[in-house]
C-alpha positions in Angstrom: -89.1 5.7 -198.4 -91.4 3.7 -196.4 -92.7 0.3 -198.3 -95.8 -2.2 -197.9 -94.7 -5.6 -197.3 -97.9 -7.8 -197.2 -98.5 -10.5 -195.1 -101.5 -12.9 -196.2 -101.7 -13.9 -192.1 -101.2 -10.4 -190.5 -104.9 -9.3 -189.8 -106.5 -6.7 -192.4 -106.8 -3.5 -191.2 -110.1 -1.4 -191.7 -109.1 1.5 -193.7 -109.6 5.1 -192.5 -112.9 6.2 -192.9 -111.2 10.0 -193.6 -108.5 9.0 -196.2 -110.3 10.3 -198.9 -110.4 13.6 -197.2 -106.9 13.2 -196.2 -106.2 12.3 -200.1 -107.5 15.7 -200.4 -105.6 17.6 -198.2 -102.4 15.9 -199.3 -103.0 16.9 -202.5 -103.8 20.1 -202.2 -100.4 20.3 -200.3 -98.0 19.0 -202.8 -100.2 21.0 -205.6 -98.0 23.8 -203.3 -94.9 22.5 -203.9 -95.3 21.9 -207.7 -96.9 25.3 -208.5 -93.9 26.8 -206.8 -91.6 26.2 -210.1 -94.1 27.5 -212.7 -96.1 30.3 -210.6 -92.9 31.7 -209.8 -91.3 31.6 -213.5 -94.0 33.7 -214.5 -93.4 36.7 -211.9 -89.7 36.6 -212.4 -89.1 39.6 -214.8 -91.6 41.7 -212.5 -89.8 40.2 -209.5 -86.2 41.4 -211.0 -87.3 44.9 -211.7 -89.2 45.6 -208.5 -85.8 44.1 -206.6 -83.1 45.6 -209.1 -82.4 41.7 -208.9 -79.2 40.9 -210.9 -79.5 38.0 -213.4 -77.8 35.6 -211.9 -80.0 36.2 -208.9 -82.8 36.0 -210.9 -81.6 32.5 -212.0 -81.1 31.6 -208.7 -85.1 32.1 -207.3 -85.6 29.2 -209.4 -82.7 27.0 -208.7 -82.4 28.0 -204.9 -85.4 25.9 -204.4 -85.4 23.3 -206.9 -81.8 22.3 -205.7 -82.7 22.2 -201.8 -86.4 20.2 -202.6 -84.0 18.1 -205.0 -81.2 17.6 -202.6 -82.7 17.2 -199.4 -86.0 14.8 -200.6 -84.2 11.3 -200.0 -83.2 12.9 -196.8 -86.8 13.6 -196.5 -88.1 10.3 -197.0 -86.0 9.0 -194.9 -87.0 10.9 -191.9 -90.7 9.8 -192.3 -89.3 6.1 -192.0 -87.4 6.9 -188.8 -89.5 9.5 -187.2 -93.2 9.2 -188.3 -94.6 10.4 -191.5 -97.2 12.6 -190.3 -94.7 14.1 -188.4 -92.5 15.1 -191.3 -95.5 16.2 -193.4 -96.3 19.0 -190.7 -93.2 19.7 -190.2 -92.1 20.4 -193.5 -95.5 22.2 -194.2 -95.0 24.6 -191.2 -91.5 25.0 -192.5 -92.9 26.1 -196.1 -95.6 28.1 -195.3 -93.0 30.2 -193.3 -91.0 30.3 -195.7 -93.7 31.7 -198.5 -94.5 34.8 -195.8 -90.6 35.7 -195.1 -90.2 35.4 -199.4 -93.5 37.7 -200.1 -91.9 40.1 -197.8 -88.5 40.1 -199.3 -87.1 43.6 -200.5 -84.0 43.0 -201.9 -81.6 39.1 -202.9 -80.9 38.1 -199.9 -84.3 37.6 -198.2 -86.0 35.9 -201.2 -82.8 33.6 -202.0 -82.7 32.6 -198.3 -86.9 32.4 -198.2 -86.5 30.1 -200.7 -84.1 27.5 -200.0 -86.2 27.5 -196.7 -89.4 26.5 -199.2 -87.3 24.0 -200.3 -86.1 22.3 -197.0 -89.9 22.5 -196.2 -91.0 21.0 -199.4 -88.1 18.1 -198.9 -89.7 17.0 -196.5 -93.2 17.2 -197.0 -93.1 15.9 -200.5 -92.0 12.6 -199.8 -93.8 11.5 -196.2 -97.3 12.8 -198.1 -96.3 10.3 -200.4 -95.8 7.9 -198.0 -99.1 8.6 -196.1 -101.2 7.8 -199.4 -99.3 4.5 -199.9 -99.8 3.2 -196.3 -104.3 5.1 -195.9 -105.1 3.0 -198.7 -104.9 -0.4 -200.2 -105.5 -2.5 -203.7 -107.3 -0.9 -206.2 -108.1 2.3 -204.0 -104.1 3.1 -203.9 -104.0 2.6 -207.3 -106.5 5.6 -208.0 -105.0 7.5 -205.1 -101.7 7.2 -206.9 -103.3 8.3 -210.2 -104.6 11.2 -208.6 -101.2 11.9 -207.5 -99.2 11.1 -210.5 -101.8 13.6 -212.0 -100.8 16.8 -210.1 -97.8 16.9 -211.7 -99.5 18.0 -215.5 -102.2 19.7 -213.4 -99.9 22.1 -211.5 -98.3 23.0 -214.7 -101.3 24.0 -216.3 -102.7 25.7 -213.0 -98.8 27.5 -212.1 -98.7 29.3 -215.3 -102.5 30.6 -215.5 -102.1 31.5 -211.7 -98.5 32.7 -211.7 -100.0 35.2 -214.4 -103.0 36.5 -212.4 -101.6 36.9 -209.7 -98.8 39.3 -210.8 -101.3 41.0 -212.8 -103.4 41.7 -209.7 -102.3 41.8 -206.6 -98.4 41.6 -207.6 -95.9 39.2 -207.5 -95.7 39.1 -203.8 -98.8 36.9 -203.8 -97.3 34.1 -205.5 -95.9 33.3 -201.9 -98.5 35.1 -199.9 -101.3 32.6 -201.3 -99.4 29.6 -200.0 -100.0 31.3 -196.2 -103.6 30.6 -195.6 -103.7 27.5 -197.3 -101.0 26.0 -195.7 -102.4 26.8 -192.1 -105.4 25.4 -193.1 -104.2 22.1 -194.3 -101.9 22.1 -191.2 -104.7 22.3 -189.1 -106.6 19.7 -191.3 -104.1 17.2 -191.0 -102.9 17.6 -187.4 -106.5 16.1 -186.8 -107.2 14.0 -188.9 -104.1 11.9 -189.5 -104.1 9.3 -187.4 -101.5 8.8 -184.5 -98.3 7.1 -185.5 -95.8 4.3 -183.9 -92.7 4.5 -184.5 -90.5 1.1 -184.8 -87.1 2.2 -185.5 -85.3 1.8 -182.0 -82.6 4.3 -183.0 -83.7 6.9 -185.8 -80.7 7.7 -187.6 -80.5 10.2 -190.4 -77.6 11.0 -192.7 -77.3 14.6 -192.8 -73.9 14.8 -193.8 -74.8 13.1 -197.0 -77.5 15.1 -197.9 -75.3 18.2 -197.0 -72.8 16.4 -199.5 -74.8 16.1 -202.6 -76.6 19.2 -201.6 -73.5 20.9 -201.7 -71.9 19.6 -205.0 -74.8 20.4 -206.9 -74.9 24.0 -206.1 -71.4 24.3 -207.0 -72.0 22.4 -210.4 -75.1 25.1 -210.7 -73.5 28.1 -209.8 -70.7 27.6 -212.3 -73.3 27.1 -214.8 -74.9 30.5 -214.2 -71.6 32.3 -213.4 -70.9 31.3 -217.1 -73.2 33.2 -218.6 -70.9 36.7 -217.0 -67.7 35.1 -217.2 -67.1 32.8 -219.9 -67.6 28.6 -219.9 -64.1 27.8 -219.4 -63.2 30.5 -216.9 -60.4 29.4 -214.0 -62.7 29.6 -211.2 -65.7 27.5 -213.0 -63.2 25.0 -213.7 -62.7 25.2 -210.1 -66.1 25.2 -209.1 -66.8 21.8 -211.5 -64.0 20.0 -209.9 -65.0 20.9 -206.4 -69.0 19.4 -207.5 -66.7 16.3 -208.9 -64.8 15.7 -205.7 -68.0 16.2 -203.4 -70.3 13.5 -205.6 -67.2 11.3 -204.9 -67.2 12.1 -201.6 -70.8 11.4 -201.5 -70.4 7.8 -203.0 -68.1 7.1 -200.3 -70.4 8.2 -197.4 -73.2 6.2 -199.0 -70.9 3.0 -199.0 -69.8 3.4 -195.4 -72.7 5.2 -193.6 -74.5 2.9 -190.9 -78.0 4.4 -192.5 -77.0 6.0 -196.1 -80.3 8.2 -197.7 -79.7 5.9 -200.9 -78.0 2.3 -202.5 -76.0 4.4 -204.8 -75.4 0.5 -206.8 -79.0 1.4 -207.7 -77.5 4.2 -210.5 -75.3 1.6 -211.9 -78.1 -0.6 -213.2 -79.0 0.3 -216.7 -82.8 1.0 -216.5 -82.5 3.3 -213.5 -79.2 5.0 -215.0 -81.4 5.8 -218.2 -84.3 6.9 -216.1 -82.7 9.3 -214.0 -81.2 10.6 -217.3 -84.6 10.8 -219.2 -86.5 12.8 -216.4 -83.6 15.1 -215.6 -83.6 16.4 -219.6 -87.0 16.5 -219.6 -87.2 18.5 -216.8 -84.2 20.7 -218.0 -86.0 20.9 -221.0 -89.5 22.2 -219.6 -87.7 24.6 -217.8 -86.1 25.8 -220.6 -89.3 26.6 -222.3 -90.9 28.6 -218.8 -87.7 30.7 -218.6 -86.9 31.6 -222.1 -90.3 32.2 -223.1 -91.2 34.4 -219.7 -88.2 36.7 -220.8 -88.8 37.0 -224.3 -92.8 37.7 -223.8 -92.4 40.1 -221.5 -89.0 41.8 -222.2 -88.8 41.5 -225.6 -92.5 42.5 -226.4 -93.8 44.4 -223.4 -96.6 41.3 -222.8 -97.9 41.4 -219.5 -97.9 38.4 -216.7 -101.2 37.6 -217.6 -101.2 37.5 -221.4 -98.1 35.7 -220.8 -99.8 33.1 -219.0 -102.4 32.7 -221.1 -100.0 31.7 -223.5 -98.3 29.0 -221.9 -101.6 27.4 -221.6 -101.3 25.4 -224.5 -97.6 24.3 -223.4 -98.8 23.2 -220.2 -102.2 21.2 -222.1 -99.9 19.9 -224.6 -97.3 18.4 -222.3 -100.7 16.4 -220.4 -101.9 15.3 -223.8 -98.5 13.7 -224.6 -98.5 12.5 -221.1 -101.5 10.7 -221.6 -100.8 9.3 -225.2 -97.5 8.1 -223.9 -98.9 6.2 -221.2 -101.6 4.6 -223.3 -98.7 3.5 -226.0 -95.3 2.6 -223.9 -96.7 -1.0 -223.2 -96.8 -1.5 -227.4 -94.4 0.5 -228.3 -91.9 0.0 -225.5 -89.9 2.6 -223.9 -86.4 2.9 -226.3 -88.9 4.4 -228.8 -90.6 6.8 -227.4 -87.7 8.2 -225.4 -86.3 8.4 -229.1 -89.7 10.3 -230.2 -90.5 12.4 -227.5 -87.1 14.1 -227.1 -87.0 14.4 -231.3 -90.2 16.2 -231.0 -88.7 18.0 -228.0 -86.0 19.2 -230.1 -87.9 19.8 -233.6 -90.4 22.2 -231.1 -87.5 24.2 -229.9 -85.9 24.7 -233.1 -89.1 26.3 -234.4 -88.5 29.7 -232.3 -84.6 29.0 -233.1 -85.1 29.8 -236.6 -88.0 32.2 -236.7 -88.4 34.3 -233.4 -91.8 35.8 -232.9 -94.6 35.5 -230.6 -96.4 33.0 -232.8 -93.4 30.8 -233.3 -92.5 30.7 -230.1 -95.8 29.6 -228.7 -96.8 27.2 -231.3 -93.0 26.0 -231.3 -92.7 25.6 -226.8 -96.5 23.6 -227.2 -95.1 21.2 -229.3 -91.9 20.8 -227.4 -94.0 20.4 -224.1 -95.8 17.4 -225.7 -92.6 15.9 -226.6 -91.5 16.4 -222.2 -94.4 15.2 -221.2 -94.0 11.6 -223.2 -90.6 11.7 -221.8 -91.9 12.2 -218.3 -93.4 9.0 -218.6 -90.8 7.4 -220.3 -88.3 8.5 -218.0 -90.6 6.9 -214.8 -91.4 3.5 -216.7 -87.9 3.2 -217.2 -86.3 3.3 -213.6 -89.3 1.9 -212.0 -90.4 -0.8 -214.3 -87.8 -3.5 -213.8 -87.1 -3.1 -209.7 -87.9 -5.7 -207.0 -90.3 -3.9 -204.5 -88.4 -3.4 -201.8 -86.3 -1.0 -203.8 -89.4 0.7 -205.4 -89.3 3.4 -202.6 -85.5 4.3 -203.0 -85.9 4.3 -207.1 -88.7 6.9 -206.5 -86.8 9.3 -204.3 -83.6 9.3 -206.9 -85.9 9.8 -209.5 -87.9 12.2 -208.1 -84.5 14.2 -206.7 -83.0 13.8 -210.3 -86.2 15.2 -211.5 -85.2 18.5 -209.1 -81.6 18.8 -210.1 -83.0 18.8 -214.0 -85.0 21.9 -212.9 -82.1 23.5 -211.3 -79.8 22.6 -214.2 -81.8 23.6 -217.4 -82.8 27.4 -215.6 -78.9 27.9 -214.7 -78.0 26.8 -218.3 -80.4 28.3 -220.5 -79.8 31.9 -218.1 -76.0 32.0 -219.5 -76.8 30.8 -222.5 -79.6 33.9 -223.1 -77.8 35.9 -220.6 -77.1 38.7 -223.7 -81.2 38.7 -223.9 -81.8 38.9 -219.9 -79.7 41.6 -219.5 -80.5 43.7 -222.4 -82.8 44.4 -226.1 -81.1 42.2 -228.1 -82.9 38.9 -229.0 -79.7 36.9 -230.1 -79.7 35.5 -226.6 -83.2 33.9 -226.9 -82.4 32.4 -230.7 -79.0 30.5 -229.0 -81.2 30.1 -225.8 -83.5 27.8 -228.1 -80.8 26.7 -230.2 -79.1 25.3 -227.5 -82.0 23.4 -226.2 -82.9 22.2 -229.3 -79.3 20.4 -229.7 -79.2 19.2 -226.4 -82.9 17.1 -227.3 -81.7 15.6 -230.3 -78.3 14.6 -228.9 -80.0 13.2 -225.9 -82.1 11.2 -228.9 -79.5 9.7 -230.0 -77.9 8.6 -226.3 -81.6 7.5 -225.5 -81.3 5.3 -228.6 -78.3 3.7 -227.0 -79.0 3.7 -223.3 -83.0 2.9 -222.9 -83.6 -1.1 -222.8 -85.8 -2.8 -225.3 -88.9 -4.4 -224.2 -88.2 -7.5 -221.9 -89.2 -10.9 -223.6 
């Protein structure tokens, strides 16, 4: 990712009398790429009956894009170093508004699978170059409250995916989740194409590691299609065993490349260090975690009790709310209370939440059960940031944010490809058993990660 270094002789530059505008745009644009997750989780059961859409192809419209965005973001970043940044932001937005008209249009798996992993290649590399636009158009305490504002759209787009995903499918039908990204994107593409400003490029040879990102792209997707082949035939089938060791092999194989490329995507020595280690770990279960609550909860309100997309929505409102408000409590307490105890509490209340619908299933349960586990993800979020970023030297703040924002991708990918096998007796069919282990299982895998977090998060520095 491209980093500041300031120099008290270099001459000040005057900012950009438009990066506020720009600011906007920006925003706008990776509001896009969040929504994406959420909007879509609510169309899914209309998507898989219109489709005849098997489940683990259902599964897979949410991990197909998380796991490219995830896999190909460092990737990303570094291409906005090499190449230019407002380059790589309209590239990648072209590439993702393309893909959102090919994916509305899709009749049948193939189509919307391959639509969108091309939404996530486009998001990659949007995602972080935008970043890296805010960071150089502003300076001091203005890229402080541009950061803000951009740390903000995560809660934001949340709230907004689930509301939208729901009126949308309600309306015009599910199609529109991808259509709508069409005119805004060419709009912002024009926007930006004239009001960024012109770009130098200083690398003298722009080098990008593709086969690395191909590498970890890779192993994940085998790591996540074994989870969701689980759910069909068995957790300790031959070929998943198979399928883990071949993920295994190609993460070692990644390592290795990142050692011994002349321009590796990441310092891998980064992961050993304790507080990025634990950080990576907090955001991907708490992004596993929120997903768990979208995908479980879409299912059963619609399939189990005939709830429309819209009333659905409506009732992840207070999930989405309740995960900002422990957000925001989280960051106002984490400087007194340090991190190692609220990781502790936020993935306690995480689990405590998702037994609530473990033990009584109904649609009263489940919301007020899912709110409560939201708020206990969205302390972790922060948790989870404060963690990896907190203790780096700033030179390595940009590399820390890409692995934590990739891990953050992967968690997404892994908690819909889990929870799917787990409830796969629920997807598939009446019964409700699958949602009851569905939130059992996520329930258990909060309050173990408790404990680890207990373990692993540092204490407050002297």
């Amino acid at each position: 990712m491209t980093q500041n270094v300031h120099d008290p002789s270099a001459p000040q530059r005057a900012p950009n009398p438009l990066r506020w505008r720009i600011l906007g745009f920006l925003g706008v644009a990776q509001l896009m790429l969040i929504l994406d997750v959420t909007v879509v989780a609510i169309a899914l059961p209309n998507i898989e009956a219109d489709l005849g859409l098997s489940r683990q192809a259902v599964t897979w419209t949410v991990s197909a894009y998380t796991l490219t965005f995830g896999g190909l973001m460092l990737l990303g970043g570094r291409a906005a170093d090499l190449i230019g940044a407002k380059r790589v932001v309209l590239a990648g937005l072209l590439v993702f508004t393309a893909a959102s008209l090919v994916t509305g249009f899709a009749g049948s798996a193939a189509p919307l699978l391959g639509g969108r992993i091309a939404q996530g290649v486009g998001a990659a590399l949007m995602s972080p170059a935008a970043l890296s636009l805010v960071v150089h158009l502003f300076d001091g305490e203005e890229r402080n409250k541009a950061l803000g504002v951009w740390s903000a759209l995560g809660g934001g787009g949340a709230a907004l995916g689930v509301l939208l995903g729901g009126l949308l499918t309600a309306g015009p039908g599910w199609p529109w989740v991808f259509y709508v990204n069409v005119p805004i994107g060419l709009v912002i593409l024009a926007a930006l194409a004239w009001m960024l400003p012109a770009e130098k490029v200083t690398a003298p040879h722009p080098r990008l590691d593709v086969l690395g990102a191909v590498l970890v792209t890779a192993s994940s997707a085998s790591l996540i299609y074994a989870f969701i082949r689980a759910g069909d035939h068995g957790w300790l089938s031959g070929a998943n065993g198979l399928l883990v060791l071949l993920a295994a092999v190609g993460y070692a194989a990644f390592v290795l490349r990142q050692r011994t490329a002349k321009s590796p995507m990441m310092d891998v020595a980064l992961l050993l260090r304790r507080p990025v280690a634990t950080g990576t770990f907090l955001i991907l279960m708490a992004t596993a975690l929120m997903i768990a609550v979208f995908f479980l909860g879409t299912f059963y309100f619609q399939h189990a009790q005939d709830y429309g997309a819209l009333r659905t929505g409506l009732l992840f409102l207070p999930v989405a709310v309740a995960t900002m408000l422990g957000a925001d409590m989280t960051g106002r307490a984490i400087a007194k209370a340090g991190a190692r105890r609220l990781a502790v509490a936020g993935l306690l209340v995480a689990a405590a939440g998702m037994a609530v619908p473990a033990f009584s299933l109904d649609p009263v349960t489940v919301t007020i059960g899912t709110a409560v586990a939201g708020a206990g993800t969205g302390a972790l979020f922060v948790v989870a940031s404060a963690t990896a970023l907190g203790q780096v030297a700033p030179h390595e703040s940009g590399i820390a944010s890409g692995i934590v924002s990739t891990f953050h991708e992967f968690g997404a990918s892994i908690g819909a490809a889990v929870i799917s096998s787990v409830a796969a007796a629920s997807l598939a069919g009446t019964v409700l058993t699958g949602f009851t282990n569905g939130y059992t299982v996520a329930a258990v895998a909060a309050a173990v990660a408790a404990a680890a977090a207990a373990v692993l998060t540092p204490g407050r520095p002297r």
